[in-house]
VOPAGU-510899 format. One line per 3 residues: number of its first residue (from 0); their letters; for each residue x, y, z of C-alpha. Coordinates in pm, 1 decimal. Example, Ala and Ser with C-alpha at 12.3 -4.5 7.8 and 13.67 -1.06 7.14 Angstrom:
2
0> AS> 1230.0/-450.0/780.0 | 1367.0/-106.0/714.0
// end
This chain:
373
0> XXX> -1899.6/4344.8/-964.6 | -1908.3/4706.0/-1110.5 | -2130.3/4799.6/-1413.8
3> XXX> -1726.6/4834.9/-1581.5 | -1602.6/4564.5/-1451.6 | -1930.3/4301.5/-1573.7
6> XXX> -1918.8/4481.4/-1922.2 | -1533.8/4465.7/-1951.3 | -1502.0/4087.7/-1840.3
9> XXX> -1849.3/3964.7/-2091.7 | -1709.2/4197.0/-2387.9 | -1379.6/4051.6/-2309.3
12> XXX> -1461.3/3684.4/-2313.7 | -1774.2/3786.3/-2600.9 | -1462.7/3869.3/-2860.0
15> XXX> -1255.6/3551.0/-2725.4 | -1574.6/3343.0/-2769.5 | -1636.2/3500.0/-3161.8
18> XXX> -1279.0/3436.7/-3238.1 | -1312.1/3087.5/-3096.0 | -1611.5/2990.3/-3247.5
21> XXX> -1495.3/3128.5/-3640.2 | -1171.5/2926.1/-3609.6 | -1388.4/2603.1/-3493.2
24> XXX> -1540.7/2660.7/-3798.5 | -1320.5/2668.0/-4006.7 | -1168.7/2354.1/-3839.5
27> XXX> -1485.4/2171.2/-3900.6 | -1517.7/2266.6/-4269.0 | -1164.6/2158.2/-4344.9
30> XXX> -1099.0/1893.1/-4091.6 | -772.8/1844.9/-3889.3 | -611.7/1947.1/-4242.3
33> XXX> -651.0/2314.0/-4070.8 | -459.7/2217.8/-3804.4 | -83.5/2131.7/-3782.8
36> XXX> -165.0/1785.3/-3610.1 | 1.3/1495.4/-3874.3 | 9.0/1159.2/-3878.5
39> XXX> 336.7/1212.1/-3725.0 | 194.0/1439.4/-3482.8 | -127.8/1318.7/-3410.2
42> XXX> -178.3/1485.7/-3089.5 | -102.4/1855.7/-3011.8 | -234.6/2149.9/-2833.4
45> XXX> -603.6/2047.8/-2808.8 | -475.5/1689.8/-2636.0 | -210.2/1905.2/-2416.7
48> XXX> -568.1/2159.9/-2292.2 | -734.9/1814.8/-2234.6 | -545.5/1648.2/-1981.0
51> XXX> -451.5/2004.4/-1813.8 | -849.6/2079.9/-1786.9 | -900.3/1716.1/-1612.3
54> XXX> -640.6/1749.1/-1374.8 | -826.6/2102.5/-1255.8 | -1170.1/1936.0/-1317.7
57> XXX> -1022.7/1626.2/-1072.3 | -833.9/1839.4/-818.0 | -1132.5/2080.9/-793.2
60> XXX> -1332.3/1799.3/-668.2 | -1085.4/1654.7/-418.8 | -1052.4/1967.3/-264.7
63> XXX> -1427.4/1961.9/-228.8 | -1409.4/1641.7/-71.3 | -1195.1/1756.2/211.9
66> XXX> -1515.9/2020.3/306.6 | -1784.8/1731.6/190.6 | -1664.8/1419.2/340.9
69> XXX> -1406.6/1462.3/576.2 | -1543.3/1769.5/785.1 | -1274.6/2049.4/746.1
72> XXX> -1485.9/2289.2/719.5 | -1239.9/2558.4/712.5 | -1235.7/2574.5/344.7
75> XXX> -1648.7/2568.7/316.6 | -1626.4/2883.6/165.0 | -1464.4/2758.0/-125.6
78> XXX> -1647.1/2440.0/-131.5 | -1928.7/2521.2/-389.6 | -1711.4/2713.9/-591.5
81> XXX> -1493.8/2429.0/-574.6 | -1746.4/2195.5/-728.0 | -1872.0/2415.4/-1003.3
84> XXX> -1469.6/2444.4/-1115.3 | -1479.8/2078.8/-1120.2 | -1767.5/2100.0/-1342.5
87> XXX> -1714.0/2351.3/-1581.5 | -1351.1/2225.2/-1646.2 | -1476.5/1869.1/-1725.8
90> XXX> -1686.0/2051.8/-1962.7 | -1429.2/2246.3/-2107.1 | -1158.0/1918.1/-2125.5
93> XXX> -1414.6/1718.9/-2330.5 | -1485.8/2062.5/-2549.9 | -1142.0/2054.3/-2652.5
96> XXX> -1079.7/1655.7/-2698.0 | -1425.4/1653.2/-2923.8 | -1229.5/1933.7/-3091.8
99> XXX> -911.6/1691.0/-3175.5 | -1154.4/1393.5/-3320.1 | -1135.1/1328.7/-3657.0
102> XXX> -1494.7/1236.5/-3669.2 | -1661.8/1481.3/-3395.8 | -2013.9/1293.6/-3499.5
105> XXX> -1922.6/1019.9/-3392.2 | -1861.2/1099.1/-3093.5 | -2172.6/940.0/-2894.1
108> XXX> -2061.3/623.0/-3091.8 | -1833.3/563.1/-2797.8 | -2055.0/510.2/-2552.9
111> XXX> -2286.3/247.2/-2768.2 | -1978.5/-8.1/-2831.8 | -1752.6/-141.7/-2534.0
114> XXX> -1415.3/-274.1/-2536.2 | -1293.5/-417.9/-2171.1 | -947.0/-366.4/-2249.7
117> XXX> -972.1/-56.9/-2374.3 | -879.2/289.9/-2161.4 | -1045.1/491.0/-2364.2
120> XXX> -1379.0/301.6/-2357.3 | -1361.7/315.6/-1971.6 | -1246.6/692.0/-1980.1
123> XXX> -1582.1/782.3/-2164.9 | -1822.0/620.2/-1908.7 | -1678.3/759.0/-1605.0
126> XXX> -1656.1/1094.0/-1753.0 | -2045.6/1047.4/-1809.5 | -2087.3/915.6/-1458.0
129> XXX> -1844.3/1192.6/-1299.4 | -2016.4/1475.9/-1467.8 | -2395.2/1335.6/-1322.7
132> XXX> -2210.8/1297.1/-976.2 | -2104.1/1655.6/-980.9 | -2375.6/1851.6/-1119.4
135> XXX> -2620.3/1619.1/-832.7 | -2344.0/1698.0/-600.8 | -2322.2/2066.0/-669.6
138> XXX> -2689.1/2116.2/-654.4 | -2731.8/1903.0/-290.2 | -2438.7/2181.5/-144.3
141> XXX> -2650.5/2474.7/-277.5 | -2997.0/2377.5/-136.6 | -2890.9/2074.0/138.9
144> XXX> -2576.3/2103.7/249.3 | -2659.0/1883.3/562.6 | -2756.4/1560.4/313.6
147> XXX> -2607.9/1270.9/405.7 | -2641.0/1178.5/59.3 | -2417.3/1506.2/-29.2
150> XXX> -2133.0/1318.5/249.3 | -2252.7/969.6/15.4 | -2164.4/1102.5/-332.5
153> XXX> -1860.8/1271.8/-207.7 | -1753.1/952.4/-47.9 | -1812.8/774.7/-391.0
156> XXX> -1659.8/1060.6/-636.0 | -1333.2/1009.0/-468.6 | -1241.1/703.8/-592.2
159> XXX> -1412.7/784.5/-903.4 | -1177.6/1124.9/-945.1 | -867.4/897.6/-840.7
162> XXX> -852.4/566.8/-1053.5 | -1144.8/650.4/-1295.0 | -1117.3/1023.3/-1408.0
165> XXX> -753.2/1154.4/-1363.8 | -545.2/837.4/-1308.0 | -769.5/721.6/-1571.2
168> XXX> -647.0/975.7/-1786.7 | -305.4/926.0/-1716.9 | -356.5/555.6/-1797.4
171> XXX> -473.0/664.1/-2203.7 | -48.0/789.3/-2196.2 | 76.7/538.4/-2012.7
174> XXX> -77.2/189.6/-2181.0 | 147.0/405.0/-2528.5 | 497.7/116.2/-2492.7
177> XXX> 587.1/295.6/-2811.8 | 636.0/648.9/-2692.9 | 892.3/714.3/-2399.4
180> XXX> 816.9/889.3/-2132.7 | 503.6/761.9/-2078.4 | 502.0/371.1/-2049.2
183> XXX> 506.9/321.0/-1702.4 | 293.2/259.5/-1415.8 | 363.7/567.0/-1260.7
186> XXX> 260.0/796.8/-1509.9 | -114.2/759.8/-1343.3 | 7.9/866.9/-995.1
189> XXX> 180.7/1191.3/-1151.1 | -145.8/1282.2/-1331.4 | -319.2/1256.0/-977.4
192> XXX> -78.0/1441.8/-795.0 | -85.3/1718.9/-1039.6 | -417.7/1719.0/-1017.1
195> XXX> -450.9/1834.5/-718.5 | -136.1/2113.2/-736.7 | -348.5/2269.5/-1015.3
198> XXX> -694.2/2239.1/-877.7 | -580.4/2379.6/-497.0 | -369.2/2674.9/-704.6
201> XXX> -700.8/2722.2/-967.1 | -921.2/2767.9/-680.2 | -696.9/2993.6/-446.5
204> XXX> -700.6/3239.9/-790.5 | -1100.4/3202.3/-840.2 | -1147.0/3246.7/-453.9
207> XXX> -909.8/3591.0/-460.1 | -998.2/3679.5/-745.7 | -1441.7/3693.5/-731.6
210> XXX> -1356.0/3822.7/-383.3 | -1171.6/4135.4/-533.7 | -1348.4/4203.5/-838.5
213> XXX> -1676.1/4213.8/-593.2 | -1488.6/4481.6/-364.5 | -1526.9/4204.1/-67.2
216> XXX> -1226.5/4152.2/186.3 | -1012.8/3836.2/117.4 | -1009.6/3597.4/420.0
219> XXX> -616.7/3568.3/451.1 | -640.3/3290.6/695.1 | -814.9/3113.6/395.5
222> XXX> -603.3/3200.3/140.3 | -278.0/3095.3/376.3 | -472.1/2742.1/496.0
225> XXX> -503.0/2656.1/112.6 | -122.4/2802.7/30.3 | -50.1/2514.0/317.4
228> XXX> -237.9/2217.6/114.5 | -72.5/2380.3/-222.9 | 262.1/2339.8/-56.8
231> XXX> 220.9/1977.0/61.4 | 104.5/1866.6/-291.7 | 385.2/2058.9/-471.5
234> XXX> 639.1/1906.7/-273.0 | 500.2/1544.2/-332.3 | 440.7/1636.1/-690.6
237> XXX> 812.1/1769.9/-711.8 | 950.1/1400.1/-528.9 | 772.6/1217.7/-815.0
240> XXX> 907.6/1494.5/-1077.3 | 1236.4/1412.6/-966.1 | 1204.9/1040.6/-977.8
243> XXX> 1014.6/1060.2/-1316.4 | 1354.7/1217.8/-1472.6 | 1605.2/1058.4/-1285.8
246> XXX> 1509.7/694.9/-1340.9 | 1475.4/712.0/-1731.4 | 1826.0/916.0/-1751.9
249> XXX> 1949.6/654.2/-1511.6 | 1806.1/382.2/-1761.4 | 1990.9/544.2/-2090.6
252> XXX> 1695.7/358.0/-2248.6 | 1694.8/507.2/-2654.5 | 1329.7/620.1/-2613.6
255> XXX> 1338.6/773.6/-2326.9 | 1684.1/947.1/-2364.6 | 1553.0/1129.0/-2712.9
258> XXX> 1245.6/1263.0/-2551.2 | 1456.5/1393.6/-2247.4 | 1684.5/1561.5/-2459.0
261> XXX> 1375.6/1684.9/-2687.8 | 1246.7/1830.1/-2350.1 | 1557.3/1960.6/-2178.4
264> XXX> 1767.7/2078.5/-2443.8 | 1560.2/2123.2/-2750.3 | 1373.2/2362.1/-2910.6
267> XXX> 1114.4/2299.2/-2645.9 | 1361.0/2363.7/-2351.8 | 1210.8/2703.3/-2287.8
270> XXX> 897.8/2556.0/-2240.2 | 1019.3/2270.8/-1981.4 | 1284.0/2488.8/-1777.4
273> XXX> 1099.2/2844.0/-1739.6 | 699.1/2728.4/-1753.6 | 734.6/2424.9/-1606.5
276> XXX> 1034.2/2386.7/-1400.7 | 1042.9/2773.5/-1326.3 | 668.3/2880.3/-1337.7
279> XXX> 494.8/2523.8/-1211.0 | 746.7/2431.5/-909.8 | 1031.7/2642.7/-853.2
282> XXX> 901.4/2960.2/-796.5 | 595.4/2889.9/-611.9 | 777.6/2659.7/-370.6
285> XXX> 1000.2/2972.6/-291.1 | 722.7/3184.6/-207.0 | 516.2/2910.4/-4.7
288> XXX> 811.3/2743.1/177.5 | 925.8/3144.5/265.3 | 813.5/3386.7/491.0
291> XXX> 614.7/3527.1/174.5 | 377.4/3274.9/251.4 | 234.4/3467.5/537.4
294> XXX> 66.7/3742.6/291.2 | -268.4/3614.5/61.3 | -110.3/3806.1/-243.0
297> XXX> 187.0/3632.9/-231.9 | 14.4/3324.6/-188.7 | -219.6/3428.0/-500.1
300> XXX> 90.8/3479.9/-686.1 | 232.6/3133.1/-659.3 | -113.1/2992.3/-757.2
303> XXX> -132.5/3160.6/-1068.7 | 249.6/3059.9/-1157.1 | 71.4/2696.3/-1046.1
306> XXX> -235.9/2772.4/-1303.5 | -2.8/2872.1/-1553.1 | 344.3/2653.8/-1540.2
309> XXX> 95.1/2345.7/-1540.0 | 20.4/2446.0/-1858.1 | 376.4/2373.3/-1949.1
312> XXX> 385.8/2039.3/-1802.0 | 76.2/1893.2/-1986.3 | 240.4/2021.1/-2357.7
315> XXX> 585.6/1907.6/-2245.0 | 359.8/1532.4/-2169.2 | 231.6/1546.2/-2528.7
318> XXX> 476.1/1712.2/-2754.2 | 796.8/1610.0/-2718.2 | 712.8/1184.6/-2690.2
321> XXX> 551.7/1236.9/-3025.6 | 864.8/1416.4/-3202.2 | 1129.2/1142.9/-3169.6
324> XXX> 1065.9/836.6/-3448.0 | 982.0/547.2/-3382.7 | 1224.8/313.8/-3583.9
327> XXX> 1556.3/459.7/-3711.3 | 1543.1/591.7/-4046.6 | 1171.4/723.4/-4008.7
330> XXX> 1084.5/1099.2/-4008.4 | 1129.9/1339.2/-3689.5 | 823.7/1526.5/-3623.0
333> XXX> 792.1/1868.2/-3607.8 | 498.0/2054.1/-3377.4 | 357.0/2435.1/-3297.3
336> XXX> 12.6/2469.0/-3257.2 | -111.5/2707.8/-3532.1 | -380.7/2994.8/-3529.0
339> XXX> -645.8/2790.1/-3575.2 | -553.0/2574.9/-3298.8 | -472.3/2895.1/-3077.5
342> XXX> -785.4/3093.7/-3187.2 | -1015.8/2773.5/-3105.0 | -849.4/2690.8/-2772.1
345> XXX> -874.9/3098.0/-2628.5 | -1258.3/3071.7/-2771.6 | -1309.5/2714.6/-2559.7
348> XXX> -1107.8/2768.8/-2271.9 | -1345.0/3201.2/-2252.8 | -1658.7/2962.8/-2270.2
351> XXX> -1550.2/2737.9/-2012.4 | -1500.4/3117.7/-1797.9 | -1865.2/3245.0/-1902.7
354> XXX> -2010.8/2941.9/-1794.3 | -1815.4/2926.2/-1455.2 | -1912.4/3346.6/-1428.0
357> XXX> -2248.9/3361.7/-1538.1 | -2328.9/3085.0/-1306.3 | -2172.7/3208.3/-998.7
360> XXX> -2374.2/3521.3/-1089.2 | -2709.1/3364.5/-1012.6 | -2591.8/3077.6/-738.2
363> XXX> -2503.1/3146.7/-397.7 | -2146.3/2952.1/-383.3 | -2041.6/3166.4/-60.2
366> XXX> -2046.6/3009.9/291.6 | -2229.5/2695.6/387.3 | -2620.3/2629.8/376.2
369> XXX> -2647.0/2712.7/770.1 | -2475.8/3060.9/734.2 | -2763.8/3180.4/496.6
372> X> -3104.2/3080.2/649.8
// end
C-alpha cells in the first residue's frame, strides 16, 4: 500500500479500536446493566456478531480445503489468505461472545468442568481444537505447502468445521424447544450452508480488495471462478431459506407464526426484507446468475451485499425468537442494540481487521510455496 493509504486505514481502525475499547470498559465496570440485553432479552447484538463471525471463520476454512485437500489449485492464491480469515474471525467471534458473558472471568471455567449433554461444553473444546488446527495449518501453507501433514489437517478440519464448529453452533439455537424458529434439526445445516455463502463472498472482497489497495492487477478469472462457487452455495442456501419459511407458515404452529410475523412484518421487517432478503440473496443472485457475472467488479459487488446482508440474517436468527413470550400473559420483549453495544462491536470487529492487516503485512499469503523459491 501507499504511505496514505497505510496511515489512513491504521488511523482509521486506531480511532475504531479507542472507541471500542472505552465502551468495553465501561461495559465491564457496569456489567450487562450497560447494555440493553434483559432477562427478557438475554441475547442481542454481541450473540447476532458471534454466530455471523463463525460462519466466516468456518466458510473461510472450507474454502481452504478445496486448495488443501482436494487439489483445485485454481484458487491457491487465495488459499493462505483464506486460512488466516478463518483465524482471525474465530478470534474475533469468541471476542464478542466473552463480551456477552455475565461473568467474563470465568470464562476458562468452561473448559475445566464437562457436561456430555451439553452443546455448549462441546462448542468450547472444538473451538480450542479448531483454533490449534488452523494456526498449525496456516503456518505448514506458509513454509511447507507440499506437507502431507498440511493435506492431513485439512482432511481432519473438515469435519471438525462441519459438525463441530458451525453446525455446532447452529446446534446451541436449535437444542432452544422454547423459542420458534429455531427447534429443529435443520437449523445446523442452514448455519453450514451460510457458512460458506459468507466465507466464499468475505474472501472474494479481501482478495479484490488487498489486490487494489496494493496497485496489483485483479486476476478476473479468479474473481469469476469464486463468483461460480458463491453462486452454487447461494442457490442451495436460498432452497433451504425457502423451506425454512415455508414449513413453519405451513405448520401455523403459535411459536413459530409470532416470530414470522415479528420478522416479516414487524418493526424488524426492514431488517429481514432489504438486508437479508434484498442485500444477502436477491441481489447478488441477479448479478451472479446474469451476464454481470462476467466482470470481477460486479462479482465484488455481490460479495460485499453477501458480507453485509448476512449480517441481517444472523440478527434476524437472534432477535426476533427472543421478542415473542413465552406463555400468554407474560411480557413482549423489546430489543436495539445501544451505543455501548455498537461502540464495542465497531472496536472488536477494527481489531479483528488490524490483526488480519498487520499480519498479511509481514506473511507472504500470495501464490503457493513453489511459485516463490
Amino acid at each position: 500500500m501507499t504511505t496514505a493509504t497505510r496511515v489512513s486505514w491504521y488511523g482509521a481502525l486506531g480511532l475504531l479500536l479507542a472507541g471500542g475499547a472505552a465502551a468495553i470498559l465501561y461495559r465491564t465496570v457496569n456489567g450487562l446493566a450497560a447494555t440493553n440485553i434483559s432477562s427478557l432479552m438475554p441475547w442481542g447484538a454481541w450473540v447476532a456478531f458471534y454466530i455471523y463471525f463463525v460462519g466466516l471463520s468456518a466458510g473461510a476454512f472450507l474454502l481452504s480445503s478445496l486448495i488443501y485437500v482436494f487439489g483445485m489449485t485454481r484458487f491457491e492464491k487465495v488459499g493462505r489468505m483464506a486460512l488466516l480469515t478463518a483465524l482471525v474471525s474465530m478470534v474475533v467471534a469468541l471476542a464478542f461472545i466473552g463480551l456477552d458473558l455475565g461473568r467474563m472471568d470465568r470464562t476458562l471455567v468452561t473448559l475445566l468442568r464437562f457436561n456430555w449433554m451439553s452443546p455448549l461444553a462441546w462448542e468450547v473444546r472444538f473451538y480450542a481444537l479448531y483454533i490449534a488446527l488452523l494456526a498449525g495449518e496456516l503456518y505448514l501453507a506458509i513454509r511447507h505447502q507440499e506437507s502431507k501433514w498440511l493435506r492431513i489437517l485439512g482432511v481432519v478440519g473438515i469435519p471438525l468445521a462441519i459438525f463441530g464448529v458451525h453446525g455446532g453452533t447452529g446446534t446451541i439455537f436449535a437444542v432452544v424447544k422454547a423459542r420458534g424458529m429455531w427447534f429443529g434439526p435443520l437449523f445446523p445445516v442452514v448455519f453450514i450452508l451460510s457458512a460458506l455463502v459468507s466465507g466464499t463472498a468475505l474472501l472474494t472482497v479481501f482478495y479484490v480488495v488487498r489486490q487494489v489497495a496494493r496497485r496489483r492487477p485483479v486476476d478476473g478469472g479468479l474473481v469469476a471462478d469464486l463468483g461460480k462457487l458463491l453462486s452454487g452455495f447461494l442457490l442451495v442456501d436460498l432452497g433451504l431459506f425457502f423451506y425454512e419459511l415455508l414449513i413453519p407458515a405451513l405448520s401455523q404452529n403459535p411459536h413459530e407464526a409470532e416470530v414470522l410475523h415479528v420478522m416479516m412484518s414487524g418493526r424488524f421487517a426492514w431488517s429481514f426484507w432489504v438486508v437479508q432478503v434484498g442485500m444477502a440473496f436477491v441481489g447478488p443472485a441477479l448479478i451472479l446468475l446474469s451476464g454481470l457475472k462476467k466482470s470481477w467488479k460486479w462479482v465484488t459487488a455481490a460479495a460485499v451485499m453477501v458480507v453485509v446482508g448476512i449480517v441481517g440474517v444472523r440478527f434476524n436468527i437472534v432477535v426476533p425468537a427472543l421478542i415473542p413470550p413465552l406463555l400468554p400473559g407474560l411480557p413482549t420483549g423489546d430489543y436495539h442494540p445501544n451505543l455501548i453495544e455498537w461502540a464495542s462491536s465497531a472496536g472488536i470487529i477494527a481489531m479483528g481487521l488490524l490483526l488480519f492487516s498487520a499480519a498479511a503485512e509481514v506473511l507472504p499469503l500470495d501464490g503457493g510455496a513453489h511459485h516463490e523459491a
